[in-house]
MARZAKE-281901 format. One record per residue (C-alpha): x, y, z; residue in three letters. Coordinates in steps of 0.25 Angstrom, whole numbers, plus 5000, padded with zeros to 4 digits. Each point is the difference from the previous one (the first is absolute). Example, Ala and Ser with C-alpha at 12.3 -4.5 7.8 and 13.67 -1.06 7.14 Angstrom:
% residues 2
504949825031ALA500650144998SER
This chain:
% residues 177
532446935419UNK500449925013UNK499649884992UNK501150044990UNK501150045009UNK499749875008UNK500249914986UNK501150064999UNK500849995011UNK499649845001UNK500550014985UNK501550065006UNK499849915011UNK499949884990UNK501150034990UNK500850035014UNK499749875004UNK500449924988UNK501350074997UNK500449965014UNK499749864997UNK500749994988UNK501150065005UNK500149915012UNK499849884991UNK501250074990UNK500949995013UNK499549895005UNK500449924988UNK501350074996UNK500949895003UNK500749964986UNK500749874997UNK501550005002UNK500549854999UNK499649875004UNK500849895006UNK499949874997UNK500849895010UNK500149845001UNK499149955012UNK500849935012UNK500049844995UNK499650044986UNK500749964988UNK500450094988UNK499549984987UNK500949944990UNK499850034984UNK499749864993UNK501449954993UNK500149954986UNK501049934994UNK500850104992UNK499850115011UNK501250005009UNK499950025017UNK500250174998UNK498350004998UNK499649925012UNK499550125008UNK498950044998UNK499650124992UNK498950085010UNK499250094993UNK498850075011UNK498950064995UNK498850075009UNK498750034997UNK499450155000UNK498650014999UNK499849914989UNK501350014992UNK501349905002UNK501150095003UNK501449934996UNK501050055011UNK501349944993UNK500849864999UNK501149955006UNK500749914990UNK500949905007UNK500050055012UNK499849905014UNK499250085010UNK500949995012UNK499750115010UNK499050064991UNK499650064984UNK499550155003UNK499350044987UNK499850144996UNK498850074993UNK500150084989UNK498950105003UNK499350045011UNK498849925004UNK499050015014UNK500349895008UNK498450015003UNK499949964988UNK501049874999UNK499149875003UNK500749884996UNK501649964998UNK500549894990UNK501449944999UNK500349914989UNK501049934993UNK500250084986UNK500349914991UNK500150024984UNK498949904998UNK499149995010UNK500150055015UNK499949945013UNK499150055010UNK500849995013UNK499250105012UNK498750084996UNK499150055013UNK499350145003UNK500750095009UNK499650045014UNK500650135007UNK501249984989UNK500349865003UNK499849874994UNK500649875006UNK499849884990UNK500349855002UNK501550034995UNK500250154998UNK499850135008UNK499650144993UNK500050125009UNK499950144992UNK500750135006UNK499150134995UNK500350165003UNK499150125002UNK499550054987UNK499050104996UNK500149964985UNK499449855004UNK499150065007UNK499550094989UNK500149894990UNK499249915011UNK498950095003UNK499850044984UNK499949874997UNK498849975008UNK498550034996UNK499950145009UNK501350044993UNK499749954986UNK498750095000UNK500850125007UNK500850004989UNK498849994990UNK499450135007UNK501250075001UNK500249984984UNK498550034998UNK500150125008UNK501350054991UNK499249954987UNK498850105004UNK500950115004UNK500850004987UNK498749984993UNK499250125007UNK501250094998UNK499949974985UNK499450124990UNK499149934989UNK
């Protein structure tokens, strides 16, 4: 009997434990991407698109198109057609993504044909300075990021695989054959 009630409470004492871990790793990494500025280093020299005859001087800024790498997918933040950098390009994403998650940025010059790579580097405490340009990203606190970092990893993946056998079973042993 004491060797039951002992398994028991290292069992609670257990599932305690591991909660709390994952809910400090939830708020931990619940910082979600807002934007990321990109700006023209001091002495570089901005990107010029490539002119052809026919096409006039209204497309010789560039078209800056930023990508950033999430795990292992390209996530394409936008493009600025046209448009010189002067005091910097601020691109917005479209949905939330955990900045635990963002790895890598790449600006390029979109071009119908064929695009040019201009500054690709990993990020470092939301930062990457490149030989011409400077990427800083500005997050906020979310608990959805968190949620969507944390379920994403192996512990949460097999979290949610027990909690989806555990309804499976319920609803199966609830069943009258």
């Amino acid at each position: 009997m004491k060797l039951e009630a002992r398994s028991k409470k290292l069992i609670n004492a257990c599932v305690i434990a591991f909660l709390g871990w994952a809910v400090a790793g939830i708020l931990l990494n619940s910082k979600q991407l807002d934007s990321v500025t990109v700006t023209l280093r001091p002495g570089a020299t901005e990107h010029k698109d490539r002119t052809i005859l026919i096409v006039g001087k209204n497309d010789e800024a560039a078209d800056y198109q930023l990508k950033v790498r999430s795990q292992n997918a390209w996530i394409d933040l936008g493009t600025y057609a046209n448009r010189p950098i002067g005091d910097g390009l601020t691109f917005l994403p479209s949905d939330s993504y955990p900045t635990r998650t963002i790895q890598e940025v790449l600006l390029l010059d979109h071009d119908k044909l064929e695009s040019d790579t201009l500054e690709q580097g990993p990020l470092e405490d939301g930062k990457y300075q490149g030989s011409n340009y400077e990427f800083s990203i500005q997050s906020s606190f979310s608990l959805q990021a968190g949620f969507h970092w944390f379920f994403a990893t192996p512990v949460g993946i097999a979290i949610l695989g027990g909690i989806g056998i555990a309804i499976f079973l319920t609803v199966l042993s609830n069943l009258n054959f």
